[in-house]
C-alpha positions in Angstrom: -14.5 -0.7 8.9 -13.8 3.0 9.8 -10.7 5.3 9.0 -9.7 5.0 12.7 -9.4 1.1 12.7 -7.6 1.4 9.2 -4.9 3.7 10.6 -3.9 1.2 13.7 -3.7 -1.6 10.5 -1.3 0.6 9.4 0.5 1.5 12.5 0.6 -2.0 13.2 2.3 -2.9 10.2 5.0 -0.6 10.1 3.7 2.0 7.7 5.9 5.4 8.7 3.2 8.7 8.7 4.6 11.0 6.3 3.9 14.6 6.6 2.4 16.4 3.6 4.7 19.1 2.4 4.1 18.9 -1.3 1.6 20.2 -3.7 0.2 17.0 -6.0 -1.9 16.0 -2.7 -4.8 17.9 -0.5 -3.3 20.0 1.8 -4.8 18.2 5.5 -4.2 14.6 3.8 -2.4 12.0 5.9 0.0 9.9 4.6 1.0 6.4 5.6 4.0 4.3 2.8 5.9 1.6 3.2 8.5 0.6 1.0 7.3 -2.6 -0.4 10.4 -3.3 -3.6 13.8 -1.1 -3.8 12.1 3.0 -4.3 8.4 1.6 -5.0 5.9 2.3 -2.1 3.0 1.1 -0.8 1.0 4.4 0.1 -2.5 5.1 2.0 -4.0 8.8 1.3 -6.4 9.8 3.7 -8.2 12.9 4.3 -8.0 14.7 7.3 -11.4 16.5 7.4 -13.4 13.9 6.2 -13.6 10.4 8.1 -15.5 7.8 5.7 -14.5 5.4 3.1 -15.0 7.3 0.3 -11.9 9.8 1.8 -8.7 6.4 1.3 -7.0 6.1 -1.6 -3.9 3.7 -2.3 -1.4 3.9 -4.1 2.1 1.8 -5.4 4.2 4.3 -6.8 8.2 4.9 -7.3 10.2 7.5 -5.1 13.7 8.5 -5.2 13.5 7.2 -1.5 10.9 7.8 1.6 12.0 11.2 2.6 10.7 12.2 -0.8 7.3 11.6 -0.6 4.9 14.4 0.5 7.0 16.6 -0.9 7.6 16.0 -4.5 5.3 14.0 -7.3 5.6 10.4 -7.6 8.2 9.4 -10.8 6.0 6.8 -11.6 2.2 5.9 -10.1 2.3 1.8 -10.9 -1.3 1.5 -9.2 -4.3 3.6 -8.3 -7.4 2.3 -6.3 -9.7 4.8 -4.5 -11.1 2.5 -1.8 -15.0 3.1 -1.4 -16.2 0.1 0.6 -14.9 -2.7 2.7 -14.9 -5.1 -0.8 -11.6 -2.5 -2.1 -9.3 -3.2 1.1 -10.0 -7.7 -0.3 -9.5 -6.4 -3.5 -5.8 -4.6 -2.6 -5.6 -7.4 -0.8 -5.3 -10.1 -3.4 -3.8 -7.8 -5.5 -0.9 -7.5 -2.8 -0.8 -10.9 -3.2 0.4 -11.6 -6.2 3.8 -13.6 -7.2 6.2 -12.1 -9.7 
């Protein structure tokens, strides 16, 4: 699976591109979050200059609200994975997956 197909998963599932205006990430890294609980986002960083596996990370963390992110720090980062082959994306996956 390449960065390209990854990005129209994301398109496809209503993910808003956030532009990168803050400091805490690379400056050419794209951004895709959607809000997934009240101020807690699902977020896909991916590097601009670099189009390989080892360049995604995700990310569930809390924001005041949407417009916030890419310009200030997360309050709170709730999950980290840096998604190096196609086994991370099951992995997020089932994690997603899990009932409260």
């Amino acid at each position: 699976m390449n960065c390209h197909k990854i990005i129209q998963s994301l398109e496809a599932s209503h993910f808003a591109k956030i532009i990168n205006n803050g400091t805490w990430l690379e400056t050419h890294s794209h951004i895709y979050a959607k809000e997934i609980k009240e101020t807690v986002f699902l977020l896909f960083l991916i590097a601009e200059e670099k189009e390989n596996m080892e360049d995604i990370r995700a990310l569930i963390a809390q924001f005041d609200n949407i417009n916030n992110i890419g310009k200030q720090e997360p309050k709170q980062i709730l999950f980290y994975l840096s998604i190096k082959k196609k086994y991370d994306l099951h992995y997020l996956k089932k994690f997603m997956k899990v009932e409260d």
